[in-house]
N, C-alpha and C positions, 0 to 999 in steps of 0.2 A: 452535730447534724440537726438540723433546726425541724422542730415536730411535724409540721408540715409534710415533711421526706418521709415521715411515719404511719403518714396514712393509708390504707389499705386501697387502693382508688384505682388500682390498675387490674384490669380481666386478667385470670388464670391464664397460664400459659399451657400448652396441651401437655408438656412434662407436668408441669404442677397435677393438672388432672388426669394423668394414668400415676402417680406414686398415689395419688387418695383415694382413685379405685381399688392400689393397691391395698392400700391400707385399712380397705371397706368404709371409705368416708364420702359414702355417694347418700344421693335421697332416693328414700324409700317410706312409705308408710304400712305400719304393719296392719292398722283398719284397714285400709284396701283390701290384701288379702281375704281377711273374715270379712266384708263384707260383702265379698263377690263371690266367694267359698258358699257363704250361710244363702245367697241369693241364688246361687245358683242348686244347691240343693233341693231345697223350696221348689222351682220351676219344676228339678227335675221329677220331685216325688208328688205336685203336682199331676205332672203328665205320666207319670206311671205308679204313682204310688195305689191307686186303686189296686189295677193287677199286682203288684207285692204284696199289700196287705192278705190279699184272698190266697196267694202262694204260702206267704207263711202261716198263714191259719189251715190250712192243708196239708203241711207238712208238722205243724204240731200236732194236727188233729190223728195224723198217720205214725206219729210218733209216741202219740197215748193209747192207740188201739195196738195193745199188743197181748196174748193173753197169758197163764200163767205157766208155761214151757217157757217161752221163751224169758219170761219173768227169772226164772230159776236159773237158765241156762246163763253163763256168763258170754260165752262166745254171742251167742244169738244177742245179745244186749247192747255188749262191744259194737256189734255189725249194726246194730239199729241206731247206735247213738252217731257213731262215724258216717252213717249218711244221713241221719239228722241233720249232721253240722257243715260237710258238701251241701246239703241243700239249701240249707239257709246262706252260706258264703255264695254262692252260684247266683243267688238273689240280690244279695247284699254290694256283688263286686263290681256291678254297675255305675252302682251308687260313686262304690270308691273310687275307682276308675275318673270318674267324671271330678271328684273332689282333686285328686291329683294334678290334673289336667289343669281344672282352674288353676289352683294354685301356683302350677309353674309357668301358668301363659303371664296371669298378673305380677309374678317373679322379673317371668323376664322384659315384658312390657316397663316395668319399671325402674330398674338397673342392668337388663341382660345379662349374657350368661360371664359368670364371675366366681369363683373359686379361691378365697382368700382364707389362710387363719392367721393373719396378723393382726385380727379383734383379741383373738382368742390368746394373745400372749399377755403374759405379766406383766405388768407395768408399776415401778415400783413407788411413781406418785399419786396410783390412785389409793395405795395406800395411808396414804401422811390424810392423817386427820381434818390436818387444816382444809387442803385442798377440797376434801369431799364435801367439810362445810362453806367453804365457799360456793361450789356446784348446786348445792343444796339452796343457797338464799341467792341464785344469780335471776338475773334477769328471763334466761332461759329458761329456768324451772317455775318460777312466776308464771309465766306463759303459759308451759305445759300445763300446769295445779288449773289457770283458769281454762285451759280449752278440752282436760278432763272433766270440768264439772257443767261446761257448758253442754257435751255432749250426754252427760247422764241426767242433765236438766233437759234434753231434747228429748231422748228416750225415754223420761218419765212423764213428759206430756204425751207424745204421740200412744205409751201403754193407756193412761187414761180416757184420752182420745178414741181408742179403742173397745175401748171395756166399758165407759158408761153408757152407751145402748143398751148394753146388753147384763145391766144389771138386773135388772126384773126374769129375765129368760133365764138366768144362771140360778136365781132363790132358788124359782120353779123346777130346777135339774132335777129334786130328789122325786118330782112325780111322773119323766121320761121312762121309759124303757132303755131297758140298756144300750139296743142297738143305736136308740135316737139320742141317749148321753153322747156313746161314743164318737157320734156323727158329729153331733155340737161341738163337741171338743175341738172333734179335728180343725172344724171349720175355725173355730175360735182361734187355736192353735197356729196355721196357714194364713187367717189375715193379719192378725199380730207380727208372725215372723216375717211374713211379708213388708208391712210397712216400716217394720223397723230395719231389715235389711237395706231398702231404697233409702231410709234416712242415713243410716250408718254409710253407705255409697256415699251419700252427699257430702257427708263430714267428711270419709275418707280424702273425695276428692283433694276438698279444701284444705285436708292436712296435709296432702300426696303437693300441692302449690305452695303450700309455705314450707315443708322441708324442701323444695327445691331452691326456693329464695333464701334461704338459711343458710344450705349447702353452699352456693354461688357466693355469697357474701363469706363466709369461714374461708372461702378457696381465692377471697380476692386479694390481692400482693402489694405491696411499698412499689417505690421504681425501683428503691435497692435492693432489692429481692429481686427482680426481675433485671439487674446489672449483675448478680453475682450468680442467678441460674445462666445467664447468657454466657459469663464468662466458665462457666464450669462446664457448660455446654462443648464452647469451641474448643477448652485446656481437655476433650474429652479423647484421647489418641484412634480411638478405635470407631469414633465420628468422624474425626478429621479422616482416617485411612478409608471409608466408606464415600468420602465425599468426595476424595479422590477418584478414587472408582468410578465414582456414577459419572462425575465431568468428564475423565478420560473416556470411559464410554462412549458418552452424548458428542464428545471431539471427534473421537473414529467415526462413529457413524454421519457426520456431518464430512469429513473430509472425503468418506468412502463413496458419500453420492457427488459432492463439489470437484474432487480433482479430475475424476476422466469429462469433464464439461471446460475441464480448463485448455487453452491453444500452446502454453510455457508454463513451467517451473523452473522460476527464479531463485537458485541455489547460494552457498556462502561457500563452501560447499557443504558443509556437514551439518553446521548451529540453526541455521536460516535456511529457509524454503517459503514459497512464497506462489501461489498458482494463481495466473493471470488468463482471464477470459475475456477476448476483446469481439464483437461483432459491428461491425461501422456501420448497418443497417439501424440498429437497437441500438447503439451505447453511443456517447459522445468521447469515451477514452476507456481505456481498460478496466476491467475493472475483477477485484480482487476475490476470486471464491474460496480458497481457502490458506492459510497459513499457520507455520508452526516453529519449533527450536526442539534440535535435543532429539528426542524419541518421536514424537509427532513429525518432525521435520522427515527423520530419515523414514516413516510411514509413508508421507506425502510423496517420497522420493520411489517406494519401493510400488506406491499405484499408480504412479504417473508411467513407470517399466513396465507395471502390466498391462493397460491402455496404450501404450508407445504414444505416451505425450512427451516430445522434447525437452529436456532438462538443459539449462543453462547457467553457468558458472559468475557471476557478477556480483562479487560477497558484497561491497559499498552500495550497491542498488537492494540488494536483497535483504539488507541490515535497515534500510532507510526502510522501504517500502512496509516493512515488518513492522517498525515503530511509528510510523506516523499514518496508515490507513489501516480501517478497519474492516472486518469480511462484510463484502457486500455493498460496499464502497469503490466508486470509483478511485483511478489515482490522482493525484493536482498537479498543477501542470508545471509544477519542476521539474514533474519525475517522465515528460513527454517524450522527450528527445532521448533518454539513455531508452525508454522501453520500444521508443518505434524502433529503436536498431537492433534490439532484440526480436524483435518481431520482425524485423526484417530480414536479421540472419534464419529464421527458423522457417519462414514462406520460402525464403531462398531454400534452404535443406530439404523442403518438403517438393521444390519443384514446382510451385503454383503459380509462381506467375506474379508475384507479390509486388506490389506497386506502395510503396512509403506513403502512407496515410496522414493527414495532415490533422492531427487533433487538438480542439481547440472547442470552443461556444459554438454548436449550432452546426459542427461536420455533425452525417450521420454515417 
């Protein structure tokens, strides 16, 4: 097979890409998560971490005022430290609350929801030495090594970025008050994680776009990949028995609205059926709504009984008509003269008055 046929140049096929979901070989980046996690924390303790702060300073403080009874007493101590610790969780599970949340919105925003442990099974080449040092000096890993240190080369700008303002303010901390240390901190504390959060976003993003282009290219196939999933495809019996289904289906439901619209059913009598709707206003010759062989036929035959559409026995016309036009096709005009006289026996049977229609270019 000449190299060429070897290249991977053909888009995933949608089988291809649910076995590698299965697989857990989708894009995802794990900065995303901490970055939206750590970001979103930040906002949240932002906009309410004042009220926390003052909550748990209240509840410690109601946790050290206790006096020496109950000091002694083990029960009394139990009881104080057990809503201690309700009270600090009751504070605290907001917080959590909100961390879970991120995590499983930017989970699913980025591979949806997926339940796999065929990561998690043994694999007994990632054991062979060789293998892992090849993984180890690949191209990929190259990659990785530099887009890890580019991003700790961002983060250690943006910290300095940060912090040398505010070198002079930080000497001076040991002559603050406590209250106004802890204040500096915080603030300190809050814009740093903040800016480094919106950077880490931005990497993630950029990581979250090239595992996706990574993943797309690992997932891209030969043609002969894509001739032998085709053929495994169609050799698949319980495809093929579903596809049957659906066509028979989509058959019934087409013959179920076309045969009571039809004027004859053109019989073999049993292989061939054949429903012919003719209007000389509209059509310039008959023309064909629905047809079938076999089990469809005797369908055709068994709706046309319950509509009391006339069935007619002419297996040489019904066998032609069958092969050589298709539903929704008029007929050609070989087949003019055997179907007027079928339609002329059946106006006749009906009583109507029926006068042999001359079909041809341009009757209506």
């Amino acid at each position: 097979m000449p190299e060429s046929a070897q290249e991977k140049t053909e888009a995933p096929t949608p089988r291809r890409r649910e076995e590698a979901r299965e697989n857990g070989q989708i894009a995802r980046s794990s900065d995303l998560n901490a970055a939206v996690i750590l970001m979103g924390c930040l906002l949240f303790l932002n906009w309410w971490g004042s009220g926390l702060i003052g909550k748990l300073l209240l509840a410690m403080k109601r946790g050290l005022m206790f006096d020496a009874v109950h000091a002694v007493n083990p029960a009394s101590m139990g009881l104080l430290t057990r809503t201690m610790m309700f009270d600090v969780i009751r504070m605290v599970l907001p917080l959590l609350i909100g961390v879970v949340i991120c995590a499983l919105t930017v989970g699913y925003l980025q591979t949806g929801w997926i339940i796999t442990f065929k990561p998690l099974t043994p694999k007994t080449d990632r054991l062979n030495p060789i293998n892992g040092l090849k993984r180890l000096f690949s191209a990929r890993s190259f990659v990785h090594l530099l887009m890890g240190l580019s991003k700790m080369g961002v983060l250690v700008a943006v910290t300095w970025w940060t912090m040398k303002p505010r070198i002079e303010t930080l000497a001076a901390a040991s002559s603050l008050s406590f209250l106004s240390l802890v204040g500096m901190a915080l603030d300190l504390c809050y814009t740093l994680g903040l800016r480094l959060a919106i950077v880490l976003l931005l990497l993630a993003i950029i990581d979250y776009v090239y595992q996706r282009l990574r993943t797309e290219k690992d997932l891209r196939m030969t043609k002969e990949e894509i001739r032998e999933e085709m053929k495994r495809m169609d050799g698949d019996p319980r495809l093929k028995m579903r596809r049957r289904q659906v066509q028979m289906q989509i058959a019934l439901q087409r013959i179920r609205s076309a045969v009571p619209k039809a004027d004859v059913i053109i019989t073999n009598p049993t292989e061939f059926a054949v429903a012919l709707q003719y209007d000389s206003k509209s059509m310039a010759a008959p023309r064909v709504v629905a047809k079938g062989t076999d089990y469809m036929a005797m369908r055709i035959r068994e709706i046309a009984i319950e509509h009391g559409i006339p069935i007619v026995e002419r297996p040489p016309l019904a066998r032609a008509i069958y092969r050589t036009v298709e539903v929704g096709k008029e007929i050609p005009a070989e087949f003019y003269k055997a179907v007027a006289e079928v339609l002329a026996y059946v106006y006749e049977l009906a009583g109507r008055g029926y006068r042999r229609p001359k079909m041809g270019v341009g009757v209506g």
